[in-house]
N, C-alpha and C positions, 0 to 999 in steps of 0.2 A: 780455752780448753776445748779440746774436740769432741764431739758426741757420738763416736761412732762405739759400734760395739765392742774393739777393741780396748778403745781408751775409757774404761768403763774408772768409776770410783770406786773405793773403798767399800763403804756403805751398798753400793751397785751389786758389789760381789757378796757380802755378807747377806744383803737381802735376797739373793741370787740362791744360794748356797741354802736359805733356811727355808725357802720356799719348794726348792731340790726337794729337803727334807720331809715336809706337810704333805708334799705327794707323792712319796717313795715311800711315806706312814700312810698314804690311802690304798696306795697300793695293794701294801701287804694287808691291808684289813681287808681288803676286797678280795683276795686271794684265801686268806682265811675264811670267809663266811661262803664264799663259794667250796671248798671242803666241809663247813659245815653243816650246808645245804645237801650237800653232796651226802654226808651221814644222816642227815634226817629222812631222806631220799631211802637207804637202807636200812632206817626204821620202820618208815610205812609197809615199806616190798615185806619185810619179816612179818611185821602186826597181819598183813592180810595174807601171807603165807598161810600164819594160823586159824584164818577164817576172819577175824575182823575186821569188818569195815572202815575205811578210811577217811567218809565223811564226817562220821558222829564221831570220831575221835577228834579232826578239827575241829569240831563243834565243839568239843567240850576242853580242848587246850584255849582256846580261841574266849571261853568262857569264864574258865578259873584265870585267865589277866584281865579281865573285866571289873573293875569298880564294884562291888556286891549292890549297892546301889541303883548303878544306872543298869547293871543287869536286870535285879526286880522289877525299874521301870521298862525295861525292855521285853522282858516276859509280861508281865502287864497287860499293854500295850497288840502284844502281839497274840494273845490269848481273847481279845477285848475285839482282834479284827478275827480270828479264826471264828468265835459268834458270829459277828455280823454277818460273814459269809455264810455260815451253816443254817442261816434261817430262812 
């Protein structure tokens, strides 16, 4: 049997074809998130249109996906170094 790309098997093509597939599906999801970056991009430009700042609102998107938990310990922690510095 020959090995060239040509004379490829069965299975060669089918795995060929499904792999096609896995990154023609990454593709488009990369394509998609890059428009919905693109939209979140046109939410921040609106929020400080109206005057709102744009950091404390990552702050606090960035916050509410946080663990309630490892957030407390994170406030904590970083209320616990703003003392030590203040003194």
């Amino acid at each position: 049997m020959d090995n060239s790309p040509i004379d490829q098997s069965d299975s060669q093509r089918v795995a060929a074809s499904e792999l096609r597939q896995f990154v023609e599906r990454i593709e488009r999801l990369r394509g998609e998130m890059a428009d919905l970056k693109e939209q979140e991009k046109e939410v921040f430009a609106e929020l400080k249109s109206r005057g709102y700042m744009s950091r404390p609102i990552r702050t606090l998107i960035k916050e509410r996906a946080t663990d309630p938990d490892k957030l407390a310990e994170d406030q904590a922690v970083l209320e616990m170094y703003r003392e030590a510095l203040s003194s």
